[in-house]
N, C-alpha and C positions, 0 to 999 in steps of 0.2 A: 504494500500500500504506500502511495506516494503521500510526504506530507508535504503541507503547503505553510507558506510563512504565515504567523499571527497576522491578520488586516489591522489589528490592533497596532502592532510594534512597527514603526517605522523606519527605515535602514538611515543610515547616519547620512547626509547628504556629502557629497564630495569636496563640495568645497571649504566642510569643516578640516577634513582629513588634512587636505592640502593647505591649510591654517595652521595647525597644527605642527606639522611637518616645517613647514618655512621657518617656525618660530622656535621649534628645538634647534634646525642648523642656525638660527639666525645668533642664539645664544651661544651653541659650543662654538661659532667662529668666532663671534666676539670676546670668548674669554680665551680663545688663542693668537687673539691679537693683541689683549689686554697682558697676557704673557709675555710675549716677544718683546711688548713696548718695554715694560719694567725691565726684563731681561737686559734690553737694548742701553736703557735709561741709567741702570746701575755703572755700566761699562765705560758709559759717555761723564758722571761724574767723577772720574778720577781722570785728570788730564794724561798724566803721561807715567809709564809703569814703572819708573826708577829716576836713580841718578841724584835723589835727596839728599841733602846731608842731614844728620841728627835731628836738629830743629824743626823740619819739615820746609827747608829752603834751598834754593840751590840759586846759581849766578845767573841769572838774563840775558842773554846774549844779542838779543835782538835789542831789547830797549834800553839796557844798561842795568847796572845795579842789581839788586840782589827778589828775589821772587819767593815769597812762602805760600806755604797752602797748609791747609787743617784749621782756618777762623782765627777762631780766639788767641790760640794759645802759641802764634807766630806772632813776633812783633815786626813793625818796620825798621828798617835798618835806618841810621840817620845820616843827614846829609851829606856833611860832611867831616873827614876824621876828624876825631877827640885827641886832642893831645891833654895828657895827664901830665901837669907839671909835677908834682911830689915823688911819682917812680920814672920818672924820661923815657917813658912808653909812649906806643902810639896806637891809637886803633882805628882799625880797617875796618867798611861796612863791609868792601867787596875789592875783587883784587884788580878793578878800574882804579879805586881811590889808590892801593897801593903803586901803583905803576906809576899815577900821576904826581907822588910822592915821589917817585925813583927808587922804592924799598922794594920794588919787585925784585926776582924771588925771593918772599920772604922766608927764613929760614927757622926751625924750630931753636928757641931761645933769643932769637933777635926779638928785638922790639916792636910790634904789632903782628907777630906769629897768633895765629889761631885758631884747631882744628879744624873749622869750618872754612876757611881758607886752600886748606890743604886736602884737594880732592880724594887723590890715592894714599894718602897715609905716611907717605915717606919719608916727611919732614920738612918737603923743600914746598912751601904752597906761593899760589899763582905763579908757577911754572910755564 
């Protein structure tokens, strides 16, 4: 015996179906676009993957002087060098100033030597 649908129950109409459907891809695409972006977004906040010194600063090359990143907790370097009269030291923002001083290379124990000066560690900075 053949059965026949309820006349009662009505079949869902198509274009609910197809409502339905758009709106599930329409969310799984957008949350793997929403993805990608943060993804993307995290990678583009850190400018550049090294070459820091300690401080979170490193020399400028292009526009002079000295460059930090991390906010707060980098200061600016000041204009120009400090001479400390009481110890006849000298201090360097950056090894522009020192050059323009004539102290370049400055050498560890001379007077305006300063690790952050001294890129690879060997003593001899702005080399």
């Amino acid at each position: 015996m053949k059965v026949w649908p309820d006349p009662a129950e009505k079949p869902e109409p198509a274009w609910r179906l197809r409502l339905e459907f758009t709106l599930v891809a329409l969310i799984g695409a957008l949350s793997f676009v929403s993805l990608i972006y943060f993804a993307l977004s995290s990678v583009a906040a850190s400018a550049h993957p090294g070459g820091l010194a300690a401080d979170g600063c490193h020399n400028d090359r292009k526009n002079g002087g000295r460059h930090c990143h991390g906010g707060s907790s980098s200061r600016p370097a000041p204009a120009k060098p400090q001479r400390f009269a009481s110890s006849g030291s000298a201090y360097y923002a950056n090894c522009s100033e020192a050059r323009a001083d004539g102290a370049a290379p400055v050498r560890r124990g001379d007077p305006g030597y300063s690790p952050r000066l001294d890129r690879d560690g060997d003593g001899v900075g702005c080399e």
